[in-house]
C-alpha positions as CSV (number, residue, x, y, z in Angstrom):
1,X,0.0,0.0,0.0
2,X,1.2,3.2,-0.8
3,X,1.9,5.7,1.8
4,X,-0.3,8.6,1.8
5,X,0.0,11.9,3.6
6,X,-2.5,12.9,6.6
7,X,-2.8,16.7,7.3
8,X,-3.8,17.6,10.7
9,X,-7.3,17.5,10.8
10,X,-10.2,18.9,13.2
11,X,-13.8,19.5,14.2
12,X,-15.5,22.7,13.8
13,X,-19.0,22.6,15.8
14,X,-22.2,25.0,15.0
15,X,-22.4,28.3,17.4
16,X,-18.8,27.6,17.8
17,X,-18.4,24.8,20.4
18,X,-19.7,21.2,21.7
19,X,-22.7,22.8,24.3
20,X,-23.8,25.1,21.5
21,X,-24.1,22.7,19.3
22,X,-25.6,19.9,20.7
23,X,-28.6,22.1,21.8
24,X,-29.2,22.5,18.0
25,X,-29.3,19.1,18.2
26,X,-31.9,19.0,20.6
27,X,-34.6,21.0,18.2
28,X,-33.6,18.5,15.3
29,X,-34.6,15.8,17.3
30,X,-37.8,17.3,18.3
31,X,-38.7,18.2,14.0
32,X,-37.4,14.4,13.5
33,X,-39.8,12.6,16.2
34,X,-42.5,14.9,14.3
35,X,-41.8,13.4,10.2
36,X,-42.3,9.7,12.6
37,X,-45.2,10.6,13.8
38,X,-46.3,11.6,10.3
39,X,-44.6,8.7,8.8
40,X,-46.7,6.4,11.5
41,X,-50.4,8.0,10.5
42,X,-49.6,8.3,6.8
43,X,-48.7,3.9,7.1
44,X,-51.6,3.8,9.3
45,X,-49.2,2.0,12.2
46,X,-51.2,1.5,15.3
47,X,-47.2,2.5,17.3
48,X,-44.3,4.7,15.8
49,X,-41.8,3.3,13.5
50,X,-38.2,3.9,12.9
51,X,-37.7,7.5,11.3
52,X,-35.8,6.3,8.2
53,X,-34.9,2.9,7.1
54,X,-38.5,1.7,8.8
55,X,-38.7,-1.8,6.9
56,X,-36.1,-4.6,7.0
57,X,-35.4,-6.3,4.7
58,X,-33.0,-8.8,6.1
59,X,-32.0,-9.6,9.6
60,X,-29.4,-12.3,10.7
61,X,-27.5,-12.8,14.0
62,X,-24.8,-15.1,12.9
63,X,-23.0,-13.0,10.7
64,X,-19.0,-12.5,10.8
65,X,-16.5,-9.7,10.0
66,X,-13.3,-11.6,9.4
67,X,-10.6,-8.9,9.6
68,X,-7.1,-10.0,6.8
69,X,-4.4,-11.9,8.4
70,X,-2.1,-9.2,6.7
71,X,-4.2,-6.2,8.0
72,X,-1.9,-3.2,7.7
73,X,-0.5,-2.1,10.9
74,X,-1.6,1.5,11.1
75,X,-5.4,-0.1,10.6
76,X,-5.0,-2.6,13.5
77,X,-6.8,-1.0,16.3
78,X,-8.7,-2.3,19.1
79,X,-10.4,-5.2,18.4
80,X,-10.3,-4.7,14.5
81,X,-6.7,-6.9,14.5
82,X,-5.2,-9.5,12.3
83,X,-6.9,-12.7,12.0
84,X,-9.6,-11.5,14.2
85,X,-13.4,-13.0,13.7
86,X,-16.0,-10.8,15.5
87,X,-19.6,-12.2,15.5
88,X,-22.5,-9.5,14.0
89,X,-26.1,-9.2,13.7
90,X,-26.7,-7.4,10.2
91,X,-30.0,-5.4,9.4
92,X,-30.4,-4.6,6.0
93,X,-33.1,-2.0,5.1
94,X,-34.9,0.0,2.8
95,X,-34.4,3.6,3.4
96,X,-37.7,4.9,3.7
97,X,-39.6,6.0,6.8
98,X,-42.7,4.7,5.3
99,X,-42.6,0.9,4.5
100,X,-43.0,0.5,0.8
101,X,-42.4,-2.3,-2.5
102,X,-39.3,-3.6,-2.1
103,X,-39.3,-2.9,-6.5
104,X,-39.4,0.9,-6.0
105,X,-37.0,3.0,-6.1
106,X,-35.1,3.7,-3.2
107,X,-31.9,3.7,-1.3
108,X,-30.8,0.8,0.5
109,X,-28.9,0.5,3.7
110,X,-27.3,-2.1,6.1
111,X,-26.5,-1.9,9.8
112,X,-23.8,-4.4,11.7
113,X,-23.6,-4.8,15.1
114,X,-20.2,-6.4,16.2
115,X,-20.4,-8.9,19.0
116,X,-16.7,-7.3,21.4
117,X,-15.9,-8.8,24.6
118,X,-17.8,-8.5,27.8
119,X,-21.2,-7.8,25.9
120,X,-20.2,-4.6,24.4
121,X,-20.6,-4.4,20.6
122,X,-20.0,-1.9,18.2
123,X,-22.5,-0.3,15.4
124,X,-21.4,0.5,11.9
125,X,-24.0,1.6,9.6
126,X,-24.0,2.1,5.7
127,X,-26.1,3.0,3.0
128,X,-26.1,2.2,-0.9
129,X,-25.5,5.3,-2.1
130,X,-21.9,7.3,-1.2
131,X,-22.9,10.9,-0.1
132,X,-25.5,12.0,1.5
133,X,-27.7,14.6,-0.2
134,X,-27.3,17.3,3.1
135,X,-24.1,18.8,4.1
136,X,-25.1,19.1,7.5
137,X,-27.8,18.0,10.2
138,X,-29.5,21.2,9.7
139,X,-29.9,20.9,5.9
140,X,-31.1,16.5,6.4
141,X,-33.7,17.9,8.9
142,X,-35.0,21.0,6.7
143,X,-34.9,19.0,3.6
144,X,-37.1,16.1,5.6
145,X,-39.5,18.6,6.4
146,X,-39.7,19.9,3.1
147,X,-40.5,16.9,1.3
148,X,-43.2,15.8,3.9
149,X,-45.3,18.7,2.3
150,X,-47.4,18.8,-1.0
151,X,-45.2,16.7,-3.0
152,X,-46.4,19.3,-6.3
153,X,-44.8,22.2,-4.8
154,X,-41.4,20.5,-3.2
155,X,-39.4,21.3,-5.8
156,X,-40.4,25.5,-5.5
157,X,-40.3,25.4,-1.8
158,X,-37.0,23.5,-2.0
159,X,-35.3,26.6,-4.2
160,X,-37.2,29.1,-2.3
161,X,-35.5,27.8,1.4
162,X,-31.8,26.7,0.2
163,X,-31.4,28.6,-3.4
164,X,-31.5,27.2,-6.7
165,X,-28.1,25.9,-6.9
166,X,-28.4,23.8,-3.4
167,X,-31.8,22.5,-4.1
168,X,-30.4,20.8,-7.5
169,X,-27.6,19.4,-5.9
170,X,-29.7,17.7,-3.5
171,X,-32.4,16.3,-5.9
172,X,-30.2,15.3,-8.0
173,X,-28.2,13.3,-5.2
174,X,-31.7,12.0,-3.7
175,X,-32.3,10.9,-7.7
176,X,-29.3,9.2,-8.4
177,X,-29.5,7.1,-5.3
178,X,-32.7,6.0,-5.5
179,X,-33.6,3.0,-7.7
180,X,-34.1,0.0,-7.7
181,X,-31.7,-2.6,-6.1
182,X,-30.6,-5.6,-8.6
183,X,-30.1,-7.5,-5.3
184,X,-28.6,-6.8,-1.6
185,X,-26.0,-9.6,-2.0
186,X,-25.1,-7.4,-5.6
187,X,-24.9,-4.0,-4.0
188,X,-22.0,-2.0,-2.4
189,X,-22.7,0.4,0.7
190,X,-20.7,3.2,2.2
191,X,-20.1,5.2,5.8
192,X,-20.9,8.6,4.0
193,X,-19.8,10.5,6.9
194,X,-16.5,10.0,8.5
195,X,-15.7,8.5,11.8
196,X,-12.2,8.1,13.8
197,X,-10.2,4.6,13.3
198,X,-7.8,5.1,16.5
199,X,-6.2,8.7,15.8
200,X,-7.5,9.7,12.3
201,X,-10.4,10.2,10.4
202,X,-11.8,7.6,7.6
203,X,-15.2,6.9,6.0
204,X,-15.7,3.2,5.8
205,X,-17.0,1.4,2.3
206,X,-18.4,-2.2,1.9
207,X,-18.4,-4.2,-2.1
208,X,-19.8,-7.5,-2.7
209,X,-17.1,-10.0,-3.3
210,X,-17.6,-11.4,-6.8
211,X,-16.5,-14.5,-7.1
212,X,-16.4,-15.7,-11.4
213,X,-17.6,-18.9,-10.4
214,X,-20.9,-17.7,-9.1
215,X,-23.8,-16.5,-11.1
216,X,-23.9,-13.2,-9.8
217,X,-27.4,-12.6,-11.8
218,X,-29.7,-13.9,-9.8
219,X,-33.1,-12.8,-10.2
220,X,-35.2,-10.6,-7.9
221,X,-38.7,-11.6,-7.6
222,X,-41.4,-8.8,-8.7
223,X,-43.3,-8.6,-5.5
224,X,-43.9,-6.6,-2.5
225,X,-40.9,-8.3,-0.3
226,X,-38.9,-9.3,-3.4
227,X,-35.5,-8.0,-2.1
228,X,-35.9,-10.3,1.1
229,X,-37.3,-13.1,-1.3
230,X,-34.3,-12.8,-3.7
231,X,-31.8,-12.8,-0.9
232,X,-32.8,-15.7,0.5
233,X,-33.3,-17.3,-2.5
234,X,-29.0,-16.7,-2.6
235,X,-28.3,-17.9,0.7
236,X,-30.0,-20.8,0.1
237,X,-27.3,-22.2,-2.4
238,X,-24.6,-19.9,-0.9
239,X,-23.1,-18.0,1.4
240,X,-23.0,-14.2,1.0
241,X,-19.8,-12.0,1.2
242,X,-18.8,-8.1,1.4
243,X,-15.0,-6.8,1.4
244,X,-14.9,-4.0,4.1
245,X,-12.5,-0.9,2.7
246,X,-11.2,2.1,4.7
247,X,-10.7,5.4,2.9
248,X,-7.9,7.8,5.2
249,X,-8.9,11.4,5.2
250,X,-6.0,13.4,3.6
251,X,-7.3,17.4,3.6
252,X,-10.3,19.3,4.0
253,X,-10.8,20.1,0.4
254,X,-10.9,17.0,-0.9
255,X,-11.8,14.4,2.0
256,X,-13.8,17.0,4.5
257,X,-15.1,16.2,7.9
258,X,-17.9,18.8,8.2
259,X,-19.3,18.6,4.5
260,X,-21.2,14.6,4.3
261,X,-22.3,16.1,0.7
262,X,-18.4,15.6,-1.1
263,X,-17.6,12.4,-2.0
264,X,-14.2,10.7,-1.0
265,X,-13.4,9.7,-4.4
266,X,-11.2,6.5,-4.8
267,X,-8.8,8.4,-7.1
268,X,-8.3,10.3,-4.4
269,X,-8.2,8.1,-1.2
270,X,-8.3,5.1,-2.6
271,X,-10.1,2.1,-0.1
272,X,-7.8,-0.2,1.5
273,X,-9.5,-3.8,2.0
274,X,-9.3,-4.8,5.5
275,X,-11.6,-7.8,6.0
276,X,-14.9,-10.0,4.6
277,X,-18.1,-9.6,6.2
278,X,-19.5,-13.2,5.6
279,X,-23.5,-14.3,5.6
280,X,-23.0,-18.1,5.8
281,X,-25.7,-19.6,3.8
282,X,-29.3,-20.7,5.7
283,X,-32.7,-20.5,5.2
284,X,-33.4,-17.1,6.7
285,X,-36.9,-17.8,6.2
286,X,-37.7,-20.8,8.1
287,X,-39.2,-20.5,11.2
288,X,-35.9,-20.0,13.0
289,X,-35.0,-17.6,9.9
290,X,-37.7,-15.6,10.9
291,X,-37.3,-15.1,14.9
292,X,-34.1,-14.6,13.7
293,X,-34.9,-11.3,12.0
294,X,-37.9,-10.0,14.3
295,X,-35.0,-10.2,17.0
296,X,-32.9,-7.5,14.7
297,X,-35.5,-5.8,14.0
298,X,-36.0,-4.9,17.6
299,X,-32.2,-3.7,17.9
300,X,-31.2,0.1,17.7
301,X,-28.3,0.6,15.8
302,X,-26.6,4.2,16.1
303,X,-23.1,5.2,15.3
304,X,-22.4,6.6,18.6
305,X,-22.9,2.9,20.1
306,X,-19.1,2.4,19.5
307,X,-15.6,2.5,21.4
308,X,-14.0,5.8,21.8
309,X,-11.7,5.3,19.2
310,X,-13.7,4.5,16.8
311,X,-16.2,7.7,17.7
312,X,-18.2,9.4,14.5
313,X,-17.1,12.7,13.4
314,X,-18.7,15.7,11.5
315,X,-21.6,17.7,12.0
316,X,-24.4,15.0,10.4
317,X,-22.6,12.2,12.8
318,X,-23.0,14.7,16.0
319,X,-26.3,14.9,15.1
320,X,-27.4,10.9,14.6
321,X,-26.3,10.2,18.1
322,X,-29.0,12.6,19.9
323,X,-31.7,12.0,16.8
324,X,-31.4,8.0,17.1
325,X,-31.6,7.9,20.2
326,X,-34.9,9.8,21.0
327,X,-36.1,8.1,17.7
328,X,-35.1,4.5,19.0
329,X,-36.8,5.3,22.2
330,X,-39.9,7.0,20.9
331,X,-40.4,3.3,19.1
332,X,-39.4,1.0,21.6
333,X,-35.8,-0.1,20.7
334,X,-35.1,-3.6,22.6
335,X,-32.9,-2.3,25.9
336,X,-30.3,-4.2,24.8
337,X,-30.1,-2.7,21.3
């Protein structure tokens, strides 16, 4: 691997510091909790669903990330180490905050919990798509509350609150990343924003392995759960694979902290691999299968559920630990989630 520089890097926080900050956060959280009400009337739900990524698709506990026996040294942190096999529970999801066909177009995401010692795991979540379409916690939650108006006018009241030039960048990121999924097991997922791997910053990235003896064309079925259908249509003959990939921040221009909406280009910090996340092959909808994935489905995943070292950074991350949390709470997150 070739070495690449690191400049000094750093946080810069809204009003100026941590306190100021995080009370922002607090008013986010209160506009987010509102969208899942409205989320939870518009499905008709008789209790309140998650915020975003409300339907699973898949859930499995038996999941492993198998880090490389040649993991570079400056990567080996903690419990991510050579040769090391942590157990996860793996939720994969549509994005939505209203459950919907898995054949429309959307954005797909997946969320690992690693089994550490002592009952402690560690979250890392992911979504198909690799920016997000806000540069900050303020713009996610003002865009959210946009598009929960009159779907006629969100285009003109989009322009009319962030400009012309910001609204089209963030339709045309929201476009782009929605569609339709050819398959989970066929689809690559990334961090978006950055989080610290022991003393820098890196955004994390996940690619199917592709192995040329498999037929990697496998055939989603046209229905209403057709994603879940397909996928375990695949673990039934196989297991399922993703190479996890670590992109190092180098500057603020071209690998920034604060701004989730620039993309860390691989030309430009190119992914290291670092280990396979494995799905061993079972019937995920048997009986077992299926307890299986109600169990996940009861988990709260969140970023900030991680070691020190490995804490989220930028603005958007600040912001998913308090807007998680009261969202996980508000609909009844298992207490050990």
């Amino acid at each position: 691997m070739a070495n690449i520089e690191k400049k000094p890097w750093t946080e810069v926080y809204d009003g100026g510091g941590p306190e100021v900050e995080r009370e922002g956060f607090h008013q986010l959280a209160r506009a987010m909790l509102d969208i899942q009400e409205k989320n939870r009337e518009f499905a008709g739900a008789s209790q309140a669903m998650r915020t975003l990524h409300s339907k699973i698709l898949v859930g499995v506990t038996n999941a492993e990330l198998r880090m490389d026996l040649d993991l570079p040294h400056s990567f080996s942190v903690c419990h991510f180490t050579p040769g090391e096999v942590l157990g996860a529970a793996i939720r994969f999801s549509n994005a939505s905050g209203v459950p919907k066909r898995d054949d429309a177009a959307d954005m797909r995401g997946i969320a690992i919990k690693l089994a550490l010692p002592h009952g402690q795991s560690h979250d890392l979540l992911m979504t198909n798509y690799p920016v997000s379409h806000a540069r900050n916690a303020n713009q996610f939650v003002q865009f959210a509350t946009i598009a929960m108006g009159d779907s006629a006018t969100f285009k003109e009241r989009l322009v009319a609150h962030f400009g012309a030039d910001d609204a089209m960048r963030m339709i045309t990121a929201v476009m782009n990343g929605m569609r339709p999924s050819a398959g989970l097991q066929t689809e690559a997922f990334w961090s978006r924003g950055a989080l610290l791997w022991g003393t820098f910053p890196v955004r994390l990235l996940l690619r199917p392995c592709i192995d040329s003896n498999v037929d990697q064309s496998e055939a989603v079925p046209a229905t209403a759960d057709g994603l879940r259908e397909g996928f375990a249509n695949v673990l039934n003959t196989r297991p399922v694979a993703f190479r996890l990939a670590i992109q190092s921040y180098l500057d603020e221009e071209r690998t920034p902290i604060e701004d989730a909406a620039v993309e860390w280009l691989e030309s430009v910090a190119p992914p290291v691999e670092v280990g396979t996340l494995v799905i061993p092959s079972q019937n995920i909808l048997s009986e077992d299968g299926l307890r299986a994935m109600a169990h996940v489905n009861e988990l709260a995943f969140n970023p900030w559920n991680a070691p020190p070292l490995f804490r989220p950074l930028g603005n958007i991350n600040r912001a998913r630990g308090e807007v998680y949390g009261a969202s996980a709470k508000a609909w009844g997150a298992s207490p050990h989630g």
